[in-house]
Each structure stands twice: as C-alpha cells, then as structure tokens.
N, C-alpha and C positions, 0 to 999 in steps of 0.2 A: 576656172573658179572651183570647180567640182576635187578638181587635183588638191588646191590649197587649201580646201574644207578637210579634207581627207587627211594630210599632213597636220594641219594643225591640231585637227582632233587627236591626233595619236601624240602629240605632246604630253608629257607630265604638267599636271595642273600646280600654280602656284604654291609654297607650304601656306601662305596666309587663306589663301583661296578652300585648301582642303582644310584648313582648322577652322575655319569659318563654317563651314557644312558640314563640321563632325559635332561639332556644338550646337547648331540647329539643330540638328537630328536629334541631337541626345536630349534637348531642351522639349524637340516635339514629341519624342517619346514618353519622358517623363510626362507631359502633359496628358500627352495620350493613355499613360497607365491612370493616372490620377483620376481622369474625366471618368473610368469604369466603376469607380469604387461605390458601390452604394446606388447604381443606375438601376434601374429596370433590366430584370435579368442575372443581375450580376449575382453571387451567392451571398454576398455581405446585403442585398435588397432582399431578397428571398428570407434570409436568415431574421431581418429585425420585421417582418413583414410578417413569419410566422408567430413573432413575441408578441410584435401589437395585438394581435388577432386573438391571442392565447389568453385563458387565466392564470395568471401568475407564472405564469412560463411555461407550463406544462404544455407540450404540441405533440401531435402524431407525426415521428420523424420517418420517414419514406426512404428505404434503402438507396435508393440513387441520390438522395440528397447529402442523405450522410455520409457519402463516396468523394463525392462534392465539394464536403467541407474539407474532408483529407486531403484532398489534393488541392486543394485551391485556399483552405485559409489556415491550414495547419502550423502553427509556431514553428519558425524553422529553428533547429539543433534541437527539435524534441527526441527523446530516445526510443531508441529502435522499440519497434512494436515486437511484443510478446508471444508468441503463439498461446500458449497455453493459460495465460489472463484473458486474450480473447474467446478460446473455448469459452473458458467458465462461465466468461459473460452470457455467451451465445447457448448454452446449455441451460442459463438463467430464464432467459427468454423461453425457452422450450418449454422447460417445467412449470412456469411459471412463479418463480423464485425473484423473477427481476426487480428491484426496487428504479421504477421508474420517477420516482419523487427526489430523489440523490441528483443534486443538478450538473450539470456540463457548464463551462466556466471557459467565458470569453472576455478579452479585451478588448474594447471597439477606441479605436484612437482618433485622434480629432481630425482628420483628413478623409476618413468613412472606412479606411482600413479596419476588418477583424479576425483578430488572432483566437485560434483555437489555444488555449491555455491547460486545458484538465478535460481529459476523457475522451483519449485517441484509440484506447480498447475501448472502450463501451461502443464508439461510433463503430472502429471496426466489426464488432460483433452485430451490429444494426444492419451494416449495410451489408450482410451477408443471409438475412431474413430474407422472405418472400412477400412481406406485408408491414407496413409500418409500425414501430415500435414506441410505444409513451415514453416520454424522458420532461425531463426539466431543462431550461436552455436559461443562461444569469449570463446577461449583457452587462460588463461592467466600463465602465466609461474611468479613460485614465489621460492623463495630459501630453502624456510622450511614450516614445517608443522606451525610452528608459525606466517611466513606471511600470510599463508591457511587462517588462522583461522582469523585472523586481517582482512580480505579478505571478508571472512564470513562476520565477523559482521557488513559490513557495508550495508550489505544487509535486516539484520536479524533485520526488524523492521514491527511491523504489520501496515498494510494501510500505508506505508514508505512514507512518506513527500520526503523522495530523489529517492525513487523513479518516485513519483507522479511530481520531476521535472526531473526526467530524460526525460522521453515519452514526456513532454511538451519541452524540448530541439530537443528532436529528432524529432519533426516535425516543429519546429519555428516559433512555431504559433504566441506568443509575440510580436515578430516581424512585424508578417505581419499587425497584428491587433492595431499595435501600443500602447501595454502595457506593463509596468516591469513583469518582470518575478514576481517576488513578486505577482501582483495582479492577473495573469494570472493565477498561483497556486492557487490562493483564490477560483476565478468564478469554478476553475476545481472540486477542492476539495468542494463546494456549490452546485454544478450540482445536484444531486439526490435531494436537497433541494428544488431545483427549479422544477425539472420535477413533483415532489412530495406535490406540494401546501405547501411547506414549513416545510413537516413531513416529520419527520427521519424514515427512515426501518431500521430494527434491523434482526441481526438475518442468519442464510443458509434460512429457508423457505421465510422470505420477498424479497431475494435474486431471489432467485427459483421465487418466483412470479413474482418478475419484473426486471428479467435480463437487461431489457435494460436502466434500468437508471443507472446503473453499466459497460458497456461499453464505451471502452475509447473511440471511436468516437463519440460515445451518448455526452460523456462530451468534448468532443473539440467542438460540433456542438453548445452546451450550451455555450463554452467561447465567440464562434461569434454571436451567437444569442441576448448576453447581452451588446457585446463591449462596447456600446453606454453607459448604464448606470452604467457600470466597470468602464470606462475612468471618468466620471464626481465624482463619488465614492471615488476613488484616488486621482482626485484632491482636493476636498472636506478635507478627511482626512490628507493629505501630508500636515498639516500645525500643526496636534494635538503631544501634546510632547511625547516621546518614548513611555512611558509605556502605557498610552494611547492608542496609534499608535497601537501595538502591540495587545492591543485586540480589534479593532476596524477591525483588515485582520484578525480575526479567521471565520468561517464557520457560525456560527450565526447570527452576526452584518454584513457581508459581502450580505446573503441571503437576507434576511432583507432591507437590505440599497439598493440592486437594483429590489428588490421589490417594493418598495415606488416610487422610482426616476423610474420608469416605469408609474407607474397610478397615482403618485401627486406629479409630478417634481416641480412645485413651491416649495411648503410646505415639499417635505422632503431636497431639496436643504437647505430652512430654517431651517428644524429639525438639519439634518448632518452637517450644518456649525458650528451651536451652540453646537450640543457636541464636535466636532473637538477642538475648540478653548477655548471650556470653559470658557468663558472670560465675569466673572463680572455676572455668571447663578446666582439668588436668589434658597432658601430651599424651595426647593415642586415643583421646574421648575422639570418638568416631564425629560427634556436632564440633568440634574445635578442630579437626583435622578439614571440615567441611567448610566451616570460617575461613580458614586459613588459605586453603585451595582459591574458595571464591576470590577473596581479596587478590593472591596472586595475578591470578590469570587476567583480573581486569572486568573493566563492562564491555570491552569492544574485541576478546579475543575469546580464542574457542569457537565453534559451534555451537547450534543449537543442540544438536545430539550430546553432546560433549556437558551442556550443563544439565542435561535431564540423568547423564550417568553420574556425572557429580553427587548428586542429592540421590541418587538410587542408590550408591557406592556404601554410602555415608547410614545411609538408612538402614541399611539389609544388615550391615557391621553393627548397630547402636542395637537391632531388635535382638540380633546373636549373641550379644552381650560380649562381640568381640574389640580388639583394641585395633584403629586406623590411624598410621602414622603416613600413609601416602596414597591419596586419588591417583589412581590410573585409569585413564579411561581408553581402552582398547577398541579399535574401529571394529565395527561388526556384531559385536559383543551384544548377545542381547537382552534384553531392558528387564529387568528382574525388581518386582516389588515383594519381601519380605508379607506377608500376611495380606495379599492383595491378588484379585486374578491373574496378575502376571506372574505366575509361577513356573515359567521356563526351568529348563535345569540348567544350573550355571556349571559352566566345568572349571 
C-alpha cells in the first residue's frame, strides 16, 4: 500500500484539479490582503486613528511611522524621491523653518485602502528626525481607484505651480500685501533669483548648499521684501497684450524687472513701459528686440538663466543708449545689471 501511495503521489495532478487551487489561493489571498486593510495594527488603522484623535489634522508624526507610510501605503508610480527637496525639508525642521500646517494628502478608498497622494519628501525628511515632527495629515475619501489616481495627478507635478499657489493661499499673503495672486506667484517662484544676485542653482548639491533660499518662508519674506517694486511691475505690465503678458510674469522678466525698478526706478519704469505697450518701438530699440526675442523662443523654451539674460541683455543695451538687433545669451556669461550692484565686468 505504502509503495502505491508513494507512486501515486509523485503523479502530475489534474489541469482541472491544479486550476481549481490556483483560484482558491488566489481568491484566499485576495481576501487575506483585504481582511488587513484598516485592522488593528495595520498603517491605514494607525494613520485615520491619528486623525480622529487630532484637531484638524494636525498630529505629532513619529519617524518610524512615517517610514511606514512609505513603504506601505505610498501611491505606486510616484516619482523618484529627491535628494535635495528632502534636505531642505529636513533642514526646515532643523531651523525651524518647517510649515507644519501645509497638509500631507491622502486617498482612502472604499475598501480601507490608503494612498499617500502628496508629500513623499516631507515624509522622507520626517522619518529621518529623531523625534516627532507636526504636520497636517487630509484624509480624502474618493469612490474608486480611478478617482485615486485623477487625485494623484493633480499633484504629480515637479516644482508644481499649484502647488506653489496653494502655500501662497494658505497663508494670504496677496492679500495682505495687496497683490493678485498672479503676481504674488511670480515674486514667490523669482525668490532664489533674487537672494541669489540673479543666478539660478541647479541641482541636490546647490540645494544642499543653500537650503535657505528654498524655504518657503525665505520666499514669502522675499514677496514682502519686494512688494513695493512687484506692485509697480504689474502695473507697468497690466496694459501689454496676452501673449506678451504672459511671458513678461515668468521667473526671468519678473526677477529682472524688480531688480531694475529697485536701483533705477526712473529708467526702468521707462524701459518696462515700452516693452509693455510696444507701441510704435523702431528695429534695434533694445525693448523691441527684447519683444521679439521673448515671443520667439516661446513660454516652454530656454532656461531659466537664459530668460534672466534676455531682459539683462536688453536692459544694459536700452541704459547705453546702444542699438540690439540680436539676444544672445552665452552660457556662463555673467548676469550684469547696468546701474545695479551687479556690476561684473562684461568682456
């Protein structure tokens, strides 16, 4: 008997037999992941366990929890984490710079799954503290994994413009300063520009180096610092037509334009009018060559360095009283403002 037990067993089992117990298994697996979601223990129980408990969201998040959440409910295909956003965050925390009121943004879908959606550097730079760190935690409750994900994407933008007006929402600075949000975003998003003599950092190590021109209170202290030549900037522009418009509040022409109207308000009030209006420039006016340029290259080409030399180019030619029939912006080349401290020597 022993012999025919022996043999039989070392038979290949039937296909029905083995597709029958690959579908159990899979059925009791599935069940088995589901039955975790939201239990005692799990991170998604821990996670809305801390919300109940919190006022308004706000919790003391525990570096191992927030470790936790990375690897266990992190939105899959989020992008690679940052080095150098992580610093700053974690440098944030140090100095005390951190805006803990900027909330972290979850998905919870109706099965008890929850997706981390918004703030995989902030968590990373948390869970590399030695003590817990305040944050804001927004449980949002969505009907499918397809709203999840629509959810997702409106976050999933690198250096996000809506982001960069959310934070500016949530403290109402515009407001108080008396500027459109529009231009508020400009000076925010120009900040590093300006703490930085008008050079771009690039890069985790320029990051690393100078964390603080990358914190968000660095650059709110930059939108009050310049109110003055932001507000006349806007006025100035508010009369140039859309397209125009349009690249005249990008990061370049913005830096630029309250650089001038800081050390030669006369003269760039005159420069800024004339390219605003365009109106009636002759070939080789350094502001009509600077039109021209801009419209070319577009809103999505160039660099950033590339449109701060534009409007430097354009500028240093209008104050010399010389004739610009062509921007060229040479890599390297360093940033020269006509009647402003940046008086490098240009060769």
């Amino acid at each position: 008997m022993a012999t025919c037990l022996r043999q039989f067993s070392g038979k290949k089992m039937p296909w029905w037999n083995r597709a029958n117990l690959m579908e159990n298994g899979v059925i009791l697996m599935e069940k088995a992941t589901q039955h975790t979601y939201g239990q005692p223990g799990s991170m998604e129980y821990i996670l809305r366990s801390q919300v109940v408990k919190s006022q308004g969201g706000m919790v003391k998040m525990a570096p191992g929890t927030a470790k936790r959440i990375l690897e266990e409910l992190n939105f899959q295909g989020q992008r690679k984490v940052e080095s150098g956003r992580v610093y700053g965050h974690a440098y944030a925390i140090r100095t005390g710079e951190w805006m803990d009121d900027y909330p972290i943004h979850f998905a919870a879908l109706p099965d008890g799954r929850i997706w981390l959606v918004d703030g995989q550097h902030r968590l990373s730079a948390i869970s590399e503290q030695q003590s817990p760190v305040g944050v804001v935690i927004r449980l949002v409750e969505v009907d499918s994994e397809k709203e999840a994900r629509k959810f997702y994407s409106g976050f999933d933008q690198k250096q996000s413009t809506r982001t960069n007006t959310q934070i500016i929402a949530a403290v109402d600075i515009a407001k108080d300063i008396g500027l459109s949000n529009r231009m508020t975003r400009a000076v925010f998003e120009a900040a590093p520009l300006l703490l930085n003599n008008l050079e771009v950092l690039h890069g985790s190590a320029s990051v690393k180096s100078n964390p603080e021109f990358f914190l968000q209170q660095a650059r709110m202290k930059v939108v009050t610092d310049w109110a003055n030549e932001a507000k006349t900037y806007s006025g100035i522009t508010e009369v140039a037509r859309r397209g125009l418009y349009e690249r005249l509040k990008k990061t370049g022409p913005v830096a630029v334009g309250l650089y001038t109207l800081r050390y030669q308000l006369a003269k760039a009030k005159e420069f800024w009018t004339g390219v605003a209006n365009d109106d009636g420039l002759r070939k080789g006016d350094p502001r009509k060559t600077l039109i021209n340029d801009l419209e070319e290259r577009g809103l999505r080409t160039g660099s950033v360095r590339q449109r701060v030399q534009q409007s430097s180019l354009a500028w240093n030619a209008f104050c010399e009283g010389r004739d610009l029939k062509v921007i060229k912006c040479v890599t390297d080349a360093p940033i020269v403002l006509w009647g402003t401290p940046l008086k490098a020597v240009r060769k």
